[in-house]
C-alpha positions as YAML, in Angstrom:
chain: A
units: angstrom
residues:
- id: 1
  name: UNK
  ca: [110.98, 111.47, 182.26]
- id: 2
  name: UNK
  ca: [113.75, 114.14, 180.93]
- id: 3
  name: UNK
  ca: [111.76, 115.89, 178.00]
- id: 4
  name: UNK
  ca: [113.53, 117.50, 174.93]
- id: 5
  name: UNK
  ca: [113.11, 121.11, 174.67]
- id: 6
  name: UNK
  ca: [113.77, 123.06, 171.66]
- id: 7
  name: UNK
  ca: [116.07, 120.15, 170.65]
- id: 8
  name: UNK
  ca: [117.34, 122.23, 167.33]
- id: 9
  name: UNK
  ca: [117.99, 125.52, 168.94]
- id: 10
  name: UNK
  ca: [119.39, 124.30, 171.82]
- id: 11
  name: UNK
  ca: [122.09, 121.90, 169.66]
- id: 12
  name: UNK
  ca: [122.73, 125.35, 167.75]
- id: 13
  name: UNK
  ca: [123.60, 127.30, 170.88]
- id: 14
  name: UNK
  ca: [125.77, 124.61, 172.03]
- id: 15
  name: UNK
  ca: [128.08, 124.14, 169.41]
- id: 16
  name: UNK
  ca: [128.66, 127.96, 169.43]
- id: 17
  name: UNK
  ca: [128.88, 127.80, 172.81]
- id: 18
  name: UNK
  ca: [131.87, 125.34, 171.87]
- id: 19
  name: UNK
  ca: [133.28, 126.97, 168.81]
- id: 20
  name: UNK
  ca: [133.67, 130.39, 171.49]
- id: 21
  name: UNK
  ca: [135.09, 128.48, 173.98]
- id: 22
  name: UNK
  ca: [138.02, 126.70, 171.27]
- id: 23
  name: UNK
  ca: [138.69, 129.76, 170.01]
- id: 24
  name: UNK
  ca: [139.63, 131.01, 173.40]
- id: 25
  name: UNK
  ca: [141.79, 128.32, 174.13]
- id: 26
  name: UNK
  ca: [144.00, 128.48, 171.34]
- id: 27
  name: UNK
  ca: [144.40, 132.07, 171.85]
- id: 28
  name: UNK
  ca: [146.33, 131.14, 174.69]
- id: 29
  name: UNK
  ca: [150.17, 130.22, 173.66]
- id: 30
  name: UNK
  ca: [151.41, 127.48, 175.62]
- id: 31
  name: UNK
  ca: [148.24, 126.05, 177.15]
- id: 32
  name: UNK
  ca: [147.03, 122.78, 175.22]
- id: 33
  name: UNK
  ca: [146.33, 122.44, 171.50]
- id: 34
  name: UNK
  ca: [143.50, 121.63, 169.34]
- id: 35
  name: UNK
  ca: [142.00, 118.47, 168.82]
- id: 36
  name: UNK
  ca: [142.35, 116.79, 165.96]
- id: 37
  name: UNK
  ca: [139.70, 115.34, 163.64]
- id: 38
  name: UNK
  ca: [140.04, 111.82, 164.87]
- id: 39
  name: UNK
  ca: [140.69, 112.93, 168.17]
- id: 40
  name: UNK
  ca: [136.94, 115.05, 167.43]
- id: 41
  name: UNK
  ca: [135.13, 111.93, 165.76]
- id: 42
  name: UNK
  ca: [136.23, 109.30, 168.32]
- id: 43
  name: UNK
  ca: [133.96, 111.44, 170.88]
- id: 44
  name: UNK
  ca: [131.56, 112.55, 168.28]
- id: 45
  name: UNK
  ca: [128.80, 109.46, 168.38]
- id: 46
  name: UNK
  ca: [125.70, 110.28, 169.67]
- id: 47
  name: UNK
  ca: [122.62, 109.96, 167.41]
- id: 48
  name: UNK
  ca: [120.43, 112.19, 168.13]
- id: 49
  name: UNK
  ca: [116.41, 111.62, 167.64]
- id: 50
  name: UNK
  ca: [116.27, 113.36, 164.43]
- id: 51
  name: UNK
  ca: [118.70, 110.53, 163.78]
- id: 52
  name: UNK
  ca: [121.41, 113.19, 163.09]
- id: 53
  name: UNK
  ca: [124.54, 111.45, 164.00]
- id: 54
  name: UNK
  ca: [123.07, 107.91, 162.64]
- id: 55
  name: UNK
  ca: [125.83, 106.21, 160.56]
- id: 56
  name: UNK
  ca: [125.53, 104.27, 157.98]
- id: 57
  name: UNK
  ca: [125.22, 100.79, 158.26]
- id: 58
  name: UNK
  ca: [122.34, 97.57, 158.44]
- id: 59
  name: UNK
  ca: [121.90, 94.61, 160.09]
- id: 60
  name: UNK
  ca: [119.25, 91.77, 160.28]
- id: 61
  name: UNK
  ca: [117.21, 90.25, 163.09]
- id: 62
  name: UNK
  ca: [119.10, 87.19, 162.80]
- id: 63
  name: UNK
  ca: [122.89, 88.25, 162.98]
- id: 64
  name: UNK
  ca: [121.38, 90.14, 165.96]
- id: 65
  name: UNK
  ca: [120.11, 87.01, 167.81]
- id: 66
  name: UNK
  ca: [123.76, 85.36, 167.11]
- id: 67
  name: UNK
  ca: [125.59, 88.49, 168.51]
- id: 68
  name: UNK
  ca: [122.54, 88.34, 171.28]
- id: 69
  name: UNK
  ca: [123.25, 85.01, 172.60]
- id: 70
  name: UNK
  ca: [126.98, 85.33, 172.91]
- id: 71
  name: UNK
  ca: [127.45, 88.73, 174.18]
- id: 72
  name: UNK
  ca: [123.94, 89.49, 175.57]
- id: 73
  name: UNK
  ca: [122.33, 86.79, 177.19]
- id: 74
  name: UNK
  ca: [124.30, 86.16, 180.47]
- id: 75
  name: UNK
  ca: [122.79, 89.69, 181.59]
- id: 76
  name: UNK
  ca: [119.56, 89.97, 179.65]
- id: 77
  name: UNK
  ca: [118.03, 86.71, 179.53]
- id: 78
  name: UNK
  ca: [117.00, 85.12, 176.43]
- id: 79
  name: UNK
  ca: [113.97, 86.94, 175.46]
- id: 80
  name: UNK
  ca: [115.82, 90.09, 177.06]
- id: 81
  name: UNK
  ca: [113.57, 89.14, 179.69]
- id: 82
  name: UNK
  ca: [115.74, 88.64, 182.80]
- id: 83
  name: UNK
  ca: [115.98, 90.56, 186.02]
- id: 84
  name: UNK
  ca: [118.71, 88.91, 187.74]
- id: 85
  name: UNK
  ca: [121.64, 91.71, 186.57]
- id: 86
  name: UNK
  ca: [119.73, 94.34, 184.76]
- id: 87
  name: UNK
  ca: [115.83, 95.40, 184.84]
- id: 88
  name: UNK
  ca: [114.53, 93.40, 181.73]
- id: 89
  name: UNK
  ca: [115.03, 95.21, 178.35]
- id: 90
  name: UNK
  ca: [111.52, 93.54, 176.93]
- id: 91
  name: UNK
  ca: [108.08, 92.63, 178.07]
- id: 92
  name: UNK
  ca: [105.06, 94.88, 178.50]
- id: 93
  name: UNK
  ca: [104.02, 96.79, 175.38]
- id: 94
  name: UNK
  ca: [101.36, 95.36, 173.44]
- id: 95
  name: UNK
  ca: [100.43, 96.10, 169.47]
- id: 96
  name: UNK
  ca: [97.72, 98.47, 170.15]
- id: 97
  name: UNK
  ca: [100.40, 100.63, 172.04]
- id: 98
  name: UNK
  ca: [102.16, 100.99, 169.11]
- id: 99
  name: UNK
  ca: [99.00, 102.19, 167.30]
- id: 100
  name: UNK
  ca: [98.41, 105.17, 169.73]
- id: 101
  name: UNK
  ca: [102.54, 105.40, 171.22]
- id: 102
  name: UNK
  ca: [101.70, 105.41, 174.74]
- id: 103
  name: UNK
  ca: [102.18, 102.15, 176.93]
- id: 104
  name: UNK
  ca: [98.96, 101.76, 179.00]
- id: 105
  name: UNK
  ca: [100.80, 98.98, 181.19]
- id: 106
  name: UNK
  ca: [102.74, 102.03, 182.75]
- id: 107
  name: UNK
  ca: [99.58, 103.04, 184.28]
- id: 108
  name: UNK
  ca: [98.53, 99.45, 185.67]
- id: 109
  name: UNK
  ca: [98.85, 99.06, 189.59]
- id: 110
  name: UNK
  ca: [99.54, 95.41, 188.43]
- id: 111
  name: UNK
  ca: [102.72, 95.66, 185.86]
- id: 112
  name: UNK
  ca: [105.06, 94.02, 187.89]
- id: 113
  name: UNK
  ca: [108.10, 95.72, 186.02]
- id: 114
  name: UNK
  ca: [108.81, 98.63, 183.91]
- id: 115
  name: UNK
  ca: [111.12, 97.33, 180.75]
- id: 116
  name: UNK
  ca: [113.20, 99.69, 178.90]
- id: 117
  name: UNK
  ca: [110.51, 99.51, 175.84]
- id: 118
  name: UNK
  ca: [107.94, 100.15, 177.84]
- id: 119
  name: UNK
  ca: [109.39, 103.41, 178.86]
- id: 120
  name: UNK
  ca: [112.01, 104.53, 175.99]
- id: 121
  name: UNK
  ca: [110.17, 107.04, 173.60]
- id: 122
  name: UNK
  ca: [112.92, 107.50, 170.79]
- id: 123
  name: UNK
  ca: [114.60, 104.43, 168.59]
- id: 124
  name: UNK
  ca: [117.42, 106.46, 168.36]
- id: 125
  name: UNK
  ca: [118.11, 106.11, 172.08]
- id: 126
  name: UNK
  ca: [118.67, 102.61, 172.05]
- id: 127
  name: UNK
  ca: [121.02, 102.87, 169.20]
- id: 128
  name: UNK
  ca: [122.81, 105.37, 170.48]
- id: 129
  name: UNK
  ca: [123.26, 103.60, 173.88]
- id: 130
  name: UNK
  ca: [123.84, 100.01, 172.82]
- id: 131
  name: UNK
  ca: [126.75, 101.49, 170.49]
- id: 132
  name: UNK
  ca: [128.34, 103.54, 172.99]
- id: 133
  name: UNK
  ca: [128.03, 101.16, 176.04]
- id: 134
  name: UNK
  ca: [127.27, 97.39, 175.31]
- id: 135
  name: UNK
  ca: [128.01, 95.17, 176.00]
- id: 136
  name: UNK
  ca: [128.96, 95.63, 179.67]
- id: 137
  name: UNK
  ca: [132.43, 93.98, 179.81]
- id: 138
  name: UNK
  ca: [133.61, 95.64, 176.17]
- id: 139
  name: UNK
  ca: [131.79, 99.22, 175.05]
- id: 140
  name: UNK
  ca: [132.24, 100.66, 171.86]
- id: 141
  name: UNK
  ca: [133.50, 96.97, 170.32]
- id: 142
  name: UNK
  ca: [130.52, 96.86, 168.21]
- id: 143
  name: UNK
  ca: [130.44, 97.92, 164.75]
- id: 144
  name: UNK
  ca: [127.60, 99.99, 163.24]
- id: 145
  name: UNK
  ca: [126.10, 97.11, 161.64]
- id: 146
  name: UNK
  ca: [126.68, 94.46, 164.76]
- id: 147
  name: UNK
  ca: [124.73, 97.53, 166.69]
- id: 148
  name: UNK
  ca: [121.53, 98.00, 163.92]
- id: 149
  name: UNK
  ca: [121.93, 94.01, 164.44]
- id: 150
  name: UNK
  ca: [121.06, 93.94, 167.82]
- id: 151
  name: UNK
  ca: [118.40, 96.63, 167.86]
- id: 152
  name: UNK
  ca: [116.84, 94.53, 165.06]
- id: 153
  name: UNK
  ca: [116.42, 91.42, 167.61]
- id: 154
  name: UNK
  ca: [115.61, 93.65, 170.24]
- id: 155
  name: UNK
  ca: [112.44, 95.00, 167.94]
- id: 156
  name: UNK
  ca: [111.40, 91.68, 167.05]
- id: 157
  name: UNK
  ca: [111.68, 90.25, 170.84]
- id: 158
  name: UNK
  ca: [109.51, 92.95, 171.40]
- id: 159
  name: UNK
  ca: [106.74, 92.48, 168.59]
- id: 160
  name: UNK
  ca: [108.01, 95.46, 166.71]
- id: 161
  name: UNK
  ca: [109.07, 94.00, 163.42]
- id: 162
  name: UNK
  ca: [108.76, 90.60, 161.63]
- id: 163
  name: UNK
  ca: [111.82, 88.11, 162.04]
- id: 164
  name: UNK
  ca: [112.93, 88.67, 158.72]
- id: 165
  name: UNK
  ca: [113.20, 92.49, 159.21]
- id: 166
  name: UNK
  ca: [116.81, 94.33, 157.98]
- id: 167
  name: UNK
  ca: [117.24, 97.33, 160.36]
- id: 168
  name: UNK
  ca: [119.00, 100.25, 158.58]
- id: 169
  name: UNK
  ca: [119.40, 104.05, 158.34]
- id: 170
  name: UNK
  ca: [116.94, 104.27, 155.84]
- id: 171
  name: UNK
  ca: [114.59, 102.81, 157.24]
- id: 172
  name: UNK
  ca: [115.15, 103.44, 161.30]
- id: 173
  name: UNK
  ca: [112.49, 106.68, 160.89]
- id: 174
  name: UNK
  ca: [110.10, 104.11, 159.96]
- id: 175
  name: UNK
  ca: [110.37, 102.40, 163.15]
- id: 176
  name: UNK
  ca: [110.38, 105.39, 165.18]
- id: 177
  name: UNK
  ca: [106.53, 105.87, 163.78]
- id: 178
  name: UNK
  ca: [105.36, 102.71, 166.01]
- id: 179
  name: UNK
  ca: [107.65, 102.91, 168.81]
- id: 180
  name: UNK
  ca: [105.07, 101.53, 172.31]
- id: 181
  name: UNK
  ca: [105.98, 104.87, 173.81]
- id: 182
  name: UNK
  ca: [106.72, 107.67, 171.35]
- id: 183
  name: UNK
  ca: [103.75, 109.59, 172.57]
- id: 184
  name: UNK
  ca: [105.12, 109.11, 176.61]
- id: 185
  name: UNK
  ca: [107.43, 112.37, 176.35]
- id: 186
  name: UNK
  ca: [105.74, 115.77, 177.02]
- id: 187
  name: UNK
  ca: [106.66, 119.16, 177.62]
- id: 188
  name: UNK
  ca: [103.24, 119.04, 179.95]
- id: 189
  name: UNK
  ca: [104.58, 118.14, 183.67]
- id: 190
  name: UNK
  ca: [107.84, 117.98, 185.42]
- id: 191
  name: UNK
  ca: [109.32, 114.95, 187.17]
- id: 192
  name: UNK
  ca: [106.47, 115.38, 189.61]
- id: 193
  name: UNK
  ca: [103.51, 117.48, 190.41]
- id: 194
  name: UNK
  ca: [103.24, 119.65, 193.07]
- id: 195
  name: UNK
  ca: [100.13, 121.28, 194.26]
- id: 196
  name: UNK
  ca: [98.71, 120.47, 190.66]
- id: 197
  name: UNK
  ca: [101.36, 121.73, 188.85]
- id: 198
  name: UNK
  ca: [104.91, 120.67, 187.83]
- id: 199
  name: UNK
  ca: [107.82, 120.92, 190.04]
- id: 200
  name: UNK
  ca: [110.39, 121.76, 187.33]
- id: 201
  name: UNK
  ca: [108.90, 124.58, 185.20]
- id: 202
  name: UNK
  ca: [110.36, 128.40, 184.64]
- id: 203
  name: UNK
  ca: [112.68, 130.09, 182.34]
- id: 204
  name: UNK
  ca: [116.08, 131.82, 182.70]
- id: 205
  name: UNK
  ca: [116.62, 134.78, 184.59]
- id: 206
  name: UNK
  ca: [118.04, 137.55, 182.15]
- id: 207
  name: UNK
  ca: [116.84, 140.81, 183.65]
- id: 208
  name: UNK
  ca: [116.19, 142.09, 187.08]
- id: 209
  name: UNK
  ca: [117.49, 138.94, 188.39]
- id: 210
  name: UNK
  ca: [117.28, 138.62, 192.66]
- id: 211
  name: UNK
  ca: [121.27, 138.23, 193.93]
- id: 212
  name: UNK
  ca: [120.65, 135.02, 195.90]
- id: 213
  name: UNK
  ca: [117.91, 132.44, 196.41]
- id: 214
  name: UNK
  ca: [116.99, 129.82, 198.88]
- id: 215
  name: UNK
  ca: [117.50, 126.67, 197.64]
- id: 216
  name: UNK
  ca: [115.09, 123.97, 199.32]
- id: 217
  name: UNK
  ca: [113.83, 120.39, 198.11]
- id: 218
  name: UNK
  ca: [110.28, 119.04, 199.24]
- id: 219
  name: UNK
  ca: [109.27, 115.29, 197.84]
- id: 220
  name: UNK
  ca: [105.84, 114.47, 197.94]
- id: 221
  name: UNK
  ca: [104.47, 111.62, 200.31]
- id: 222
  name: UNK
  ca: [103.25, 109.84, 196.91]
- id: 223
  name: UNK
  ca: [106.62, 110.05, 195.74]
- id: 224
  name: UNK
  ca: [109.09, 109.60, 198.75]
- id: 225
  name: UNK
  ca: [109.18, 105.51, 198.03]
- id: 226
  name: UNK
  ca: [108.38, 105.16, 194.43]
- id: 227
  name: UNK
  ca: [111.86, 103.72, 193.81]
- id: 228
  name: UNK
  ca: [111.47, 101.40, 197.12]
- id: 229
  name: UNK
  ca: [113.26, 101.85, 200.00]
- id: 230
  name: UNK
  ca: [116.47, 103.87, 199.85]
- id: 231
  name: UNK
  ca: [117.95, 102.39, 203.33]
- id: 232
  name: UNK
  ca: [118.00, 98.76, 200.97]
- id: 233
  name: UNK
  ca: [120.17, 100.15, 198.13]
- id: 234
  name: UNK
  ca: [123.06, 101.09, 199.67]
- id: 235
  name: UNK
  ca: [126.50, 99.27, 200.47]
- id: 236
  name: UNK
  ca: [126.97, 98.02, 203.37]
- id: 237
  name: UNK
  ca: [129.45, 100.50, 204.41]
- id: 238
  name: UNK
  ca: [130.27, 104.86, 204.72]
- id: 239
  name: UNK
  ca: [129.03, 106.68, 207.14]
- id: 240
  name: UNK
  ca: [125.72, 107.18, 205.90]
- id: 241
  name: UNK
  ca: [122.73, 104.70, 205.39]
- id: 242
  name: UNK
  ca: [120.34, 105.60, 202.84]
- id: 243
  name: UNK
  ca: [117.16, 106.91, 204.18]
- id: 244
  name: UNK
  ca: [114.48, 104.54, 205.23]
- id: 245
  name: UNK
  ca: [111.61, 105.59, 202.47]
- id: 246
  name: UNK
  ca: [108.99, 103.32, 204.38]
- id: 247
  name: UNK
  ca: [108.92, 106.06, 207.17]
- id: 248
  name: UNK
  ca: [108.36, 109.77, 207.53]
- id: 249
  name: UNK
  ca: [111.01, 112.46, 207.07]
- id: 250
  name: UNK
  ca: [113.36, 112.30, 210.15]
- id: 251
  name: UNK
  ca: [113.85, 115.54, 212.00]
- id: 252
  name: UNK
  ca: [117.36, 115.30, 211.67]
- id: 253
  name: UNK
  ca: [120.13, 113.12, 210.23]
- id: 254
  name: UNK
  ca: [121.63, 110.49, 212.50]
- id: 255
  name: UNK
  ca: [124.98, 111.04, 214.26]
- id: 256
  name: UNK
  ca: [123.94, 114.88, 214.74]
- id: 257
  name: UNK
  ca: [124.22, 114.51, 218.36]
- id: 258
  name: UNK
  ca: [127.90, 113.68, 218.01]
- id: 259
  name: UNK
  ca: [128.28, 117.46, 218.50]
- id: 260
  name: UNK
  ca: [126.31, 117.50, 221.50]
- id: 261
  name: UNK
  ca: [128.78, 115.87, 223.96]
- id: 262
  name: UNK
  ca: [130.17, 116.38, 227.42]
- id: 263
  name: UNK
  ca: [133.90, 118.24, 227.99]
- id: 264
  name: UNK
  ca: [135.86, 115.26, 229.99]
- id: 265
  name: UNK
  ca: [139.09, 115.82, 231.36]
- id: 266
  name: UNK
  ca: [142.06, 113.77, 229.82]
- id: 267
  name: UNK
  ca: [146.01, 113.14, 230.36]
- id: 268
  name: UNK
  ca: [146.49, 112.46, 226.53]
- id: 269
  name: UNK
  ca: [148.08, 114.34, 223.55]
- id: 270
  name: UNK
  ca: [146.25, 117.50, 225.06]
- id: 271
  name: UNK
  ca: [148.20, 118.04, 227.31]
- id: 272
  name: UNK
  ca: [148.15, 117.75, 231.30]
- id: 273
  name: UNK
  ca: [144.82, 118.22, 232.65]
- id: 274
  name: UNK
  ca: [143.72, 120.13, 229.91]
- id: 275
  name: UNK
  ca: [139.83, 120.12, 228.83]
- id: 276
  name: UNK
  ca: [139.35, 118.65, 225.43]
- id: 277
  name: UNK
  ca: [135.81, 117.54, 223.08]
- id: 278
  name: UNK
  ca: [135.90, 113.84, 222.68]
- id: 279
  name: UNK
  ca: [133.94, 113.89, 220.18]
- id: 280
  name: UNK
  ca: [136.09, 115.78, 218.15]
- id: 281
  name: UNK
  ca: [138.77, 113.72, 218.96]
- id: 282
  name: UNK
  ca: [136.90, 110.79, 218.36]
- id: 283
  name: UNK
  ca: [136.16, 112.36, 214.54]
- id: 284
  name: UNK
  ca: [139.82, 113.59, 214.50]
- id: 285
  name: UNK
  ca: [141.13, 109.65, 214.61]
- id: 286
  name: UNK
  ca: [138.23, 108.65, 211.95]
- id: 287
  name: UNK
  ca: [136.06, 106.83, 214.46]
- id: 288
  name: UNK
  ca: [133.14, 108.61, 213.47]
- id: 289
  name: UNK
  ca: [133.56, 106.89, 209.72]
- id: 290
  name: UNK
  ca: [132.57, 103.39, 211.03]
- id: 291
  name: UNK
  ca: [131.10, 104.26, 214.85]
- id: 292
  name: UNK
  ca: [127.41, 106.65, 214.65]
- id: 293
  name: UNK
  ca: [125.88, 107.95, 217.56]
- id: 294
  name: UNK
  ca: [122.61, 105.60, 217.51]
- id: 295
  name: UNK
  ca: [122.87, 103.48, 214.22]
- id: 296
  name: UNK
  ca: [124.99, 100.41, 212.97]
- id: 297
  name: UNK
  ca: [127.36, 101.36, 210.07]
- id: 298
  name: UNK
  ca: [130.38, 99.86, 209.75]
- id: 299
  name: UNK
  ca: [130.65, 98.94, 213.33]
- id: 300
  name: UNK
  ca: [128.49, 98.99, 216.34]
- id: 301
  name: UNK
  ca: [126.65, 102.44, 217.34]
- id: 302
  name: UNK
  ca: [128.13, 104.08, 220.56]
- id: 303
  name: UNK
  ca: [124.52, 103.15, 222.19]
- id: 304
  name: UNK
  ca: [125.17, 100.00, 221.26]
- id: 305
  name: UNK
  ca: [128.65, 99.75, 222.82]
- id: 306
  name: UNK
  ca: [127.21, 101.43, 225.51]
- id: 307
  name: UNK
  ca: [124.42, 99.04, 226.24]
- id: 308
  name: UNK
  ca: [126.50, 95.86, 225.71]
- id: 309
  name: UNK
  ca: [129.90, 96.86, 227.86]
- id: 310
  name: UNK
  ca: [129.68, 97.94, 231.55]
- id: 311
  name: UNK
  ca: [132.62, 100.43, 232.76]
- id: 312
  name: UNK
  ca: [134.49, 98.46, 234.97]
- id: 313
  name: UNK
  ca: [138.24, 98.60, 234.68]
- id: 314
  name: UNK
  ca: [138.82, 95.08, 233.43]
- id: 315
  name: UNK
  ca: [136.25, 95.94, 230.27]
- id: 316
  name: UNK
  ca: [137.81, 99.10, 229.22]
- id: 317
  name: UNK
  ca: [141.33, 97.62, 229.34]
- id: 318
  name: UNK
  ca: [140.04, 94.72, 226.71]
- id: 319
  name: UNK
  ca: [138.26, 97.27, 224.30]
- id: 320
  name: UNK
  ca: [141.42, 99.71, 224.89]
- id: 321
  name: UNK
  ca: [143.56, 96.67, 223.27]
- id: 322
  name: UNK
  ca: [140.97, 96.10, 221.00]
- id: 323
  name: UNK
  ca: [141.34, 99.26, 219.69]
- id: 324
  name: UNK
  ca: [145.19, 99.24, 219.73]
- id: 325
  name: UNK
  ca: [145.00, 96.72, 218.21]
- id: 326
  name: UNK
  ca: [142.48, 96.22, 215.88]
- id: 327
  name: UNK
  ca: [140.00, 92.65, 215.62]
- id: 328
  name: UNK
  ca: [137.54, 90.80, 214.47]
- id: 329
  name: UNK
  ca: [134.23, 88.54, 215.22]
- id: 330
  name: UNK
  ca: [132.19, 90.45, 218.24]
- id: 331
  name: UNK
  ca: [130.13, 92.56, 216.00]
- id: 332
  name: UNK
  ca: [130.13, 90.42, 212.39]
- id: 333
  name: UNK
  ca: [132.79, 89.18, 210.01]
- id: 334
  name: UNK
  ca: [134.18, 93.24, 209.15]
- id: 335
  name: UNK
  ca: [137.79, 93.43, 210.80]
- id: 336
  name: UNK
  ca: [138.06, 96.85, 212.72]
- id: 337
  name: UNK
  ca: [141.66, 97.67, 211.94]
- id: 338
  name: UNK
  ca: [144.78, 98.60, 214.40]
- id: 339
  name: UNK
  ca: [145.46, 101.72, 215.64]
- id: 340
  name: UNK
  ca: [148.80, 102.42, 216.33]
- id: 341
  name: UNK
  ca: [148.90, 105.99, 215.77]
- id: 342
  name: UNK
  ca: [146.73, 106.83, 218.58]
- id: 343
  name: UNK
  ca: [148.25, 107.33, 221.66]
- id: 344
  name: UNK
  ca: [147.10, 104.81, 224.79]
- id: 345
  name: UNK
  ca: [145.83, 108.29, 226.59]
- id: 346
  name: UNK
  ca: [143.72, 109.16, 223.72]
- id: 347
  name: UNK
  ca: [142.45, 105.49, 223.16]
- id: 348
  name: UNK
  ca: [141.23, 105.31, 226.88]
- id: 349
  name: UNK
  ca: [139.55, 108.25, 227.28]
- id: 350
  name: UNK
  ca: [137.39, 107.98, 223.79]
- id: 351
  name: UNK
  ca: [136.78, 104.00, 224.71]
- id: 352
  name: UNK
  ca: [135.48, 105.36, 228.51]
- id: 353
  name: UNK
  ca: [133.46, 107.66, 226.64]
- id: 354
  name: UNK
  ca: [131.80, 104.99, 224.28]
- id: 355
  name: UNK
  ca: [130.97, 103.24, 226.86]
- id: 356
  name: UNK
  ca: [129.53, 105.75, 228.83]
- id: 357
  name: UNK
  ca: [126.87, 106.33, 225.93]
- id: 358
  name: UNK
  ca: [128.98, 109.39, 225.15]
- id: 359
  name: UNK
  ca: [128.07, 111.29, 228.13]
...
């Protein structure tokens, strides 16, 4: 979990950081303008979790079930419960978490699901997020109060406050005091360990700084499918899968063979006779965006053309018009789309070399 660090000090050097960089840009005639103070305040809305930021307002835990159940339900569930859209927002703390403020279910093998109390540390977070970006289909439509509302319904769901509770600005500290999780951020470890020891620590180079460094990533085995696998989350088309998480680091990424290929020789835009890469010219017409060396994207793999089609001169002249022309239904229901702009040369010789496994 992101940590906090020198909250105070840090908000300090930022806003000078800002105030240096306006007064820059006004120095320059011509070149935008300053912003004015609504122009300021419409961005200005975060709360921070000193509650600086927090405007004034209230609302009870029963206008928050009303606004719940007509603009929250469909995607949280009832009890805020629900899985089908979002993870659930409630559901694993107990009251003697919010005696010591760390969840213990985050540490049980057995907690089917991590909810967002389970693993939120600050109150203010959830305010700050449900005004800014809820609901889904209108952000920023609900008022101050409609928002302390909400959060009210969302503390009682989770056994946080009584059902009679009025959440307010005055008394929002209060809550942060038995928050499940307020104890979960430290300053102690980074994302992961390493060796025994965080993977994110270190300070700012000031003096004696080196002029370049090597930039490399390692992910431990414990870690490499903690958010399942990868290859699963991914739409079904680019031309990249997400990697499979379930299985060692590959060696390389597939398609890198594309640039190992053989030089054919071709009567197309090249020229007469002349020597060209086919693979390049198979990545120069965007082939390579739907067609990989050895793995199903959009399309078929090469390998797979190759192991389905023989080279006879009948079968090259059909996928030569497919191409041309574009089609549907021999490899699933996405349409591979015409090709006019390639020239029948062109289309031949990368269709021969398809089928040829790319050799």
């Amino acid at each position: 979990m992101f940590k906090l660090v020198k909250l105070a000090s840090s908000v300090a050097l930022v806003s000078a950081a800002s105030m240096a960089v306006a007064q820059q840009a006004v120095s320059f005639e011509g070149i935008g303008r300053e912003a004015t103070p609504n122009e300021v305040a419409a961005w200005d809305i975060d709360v921070r979790p000193d509650f600086v930021g927090l405007p004034a307002g209230s609302g009870s835990v029963d206008d928050g079930m009303q606004i719940w159940d007509a603009q929250c339900l469909s995607c949280h569930g009832v009890f805020g419960e629900s899985n089908e859209v979002f993870t659930p927002i409630i559901g694993g703390t107990t009251l003697e978490d919010q005696q010591t403020g760390r969840v213990a279910s985050l540490l049980d093998p057995n907690q089917p699901q991590r909810t967002t109390l389970m693993k939120v540390p600050t109150v203010s977070t959830l305010w700050d997020y449900i005004h800014r970006a809820m609901p889904w289909t209108s952000p920023r439509s609900l008022s101050a109060d409609d928002t302390y509302a909400v959060l009210a319904y969302m503390l009682y769901l989770g056994e946080i406050v009584d059902d009679d509770f009025v959440l307010s600005n005055t008394n929002i500290a209060d809550i942060q005091e038995v928050m499940p999780n307020r104890n979960g951020m430290t300053l102690d470890h980074g994302m992961w360990q390493r060796d025994a020891q965080p993977d994110v620590t270190g300070s700012t180079c000031m003096t004696n700084c080196v002029e370049a460094v090597e930039i490399t990533s390692t992910l431990p085995d414990f870690a490499r499918n903690a958010h399942y696998n990868l290859a699963e989350q991914n739409r079904t088309f680019g031309p990249f899968r997400g990697v499979d998480t379930t299985k060692p680091p590959l060696a390389e990424l597939p398609g890198d063979n594309f640039e190992q290929v053989a030089v054919v020789q071709t009567q197309g835009n090249s020229g007469g006779g002349d020597s060209i890469d086919v693979a390049q010219l198979f990545k120069a017409n965007n082939c390579a965006a739907c067609h990989a060396a050895d793995m199903t994207m959009v399309g078929p793999s090469i390998q797979a053309i190759s192991d389905k089609y023989s080279a006879d001169t009948e079968t090259l002249a059909m996928l030569a018009a497919k191409v041309k022309g574009g089609g549907v239904g021999n490899w699933g229901q996405i349409p591979m789309p015409p090709h006019p702009q390639v020239s029948d040369d062109d289309i031949n010789v990368m269709v021969e070399w398809m089928v040829s496994g790319s050799q």
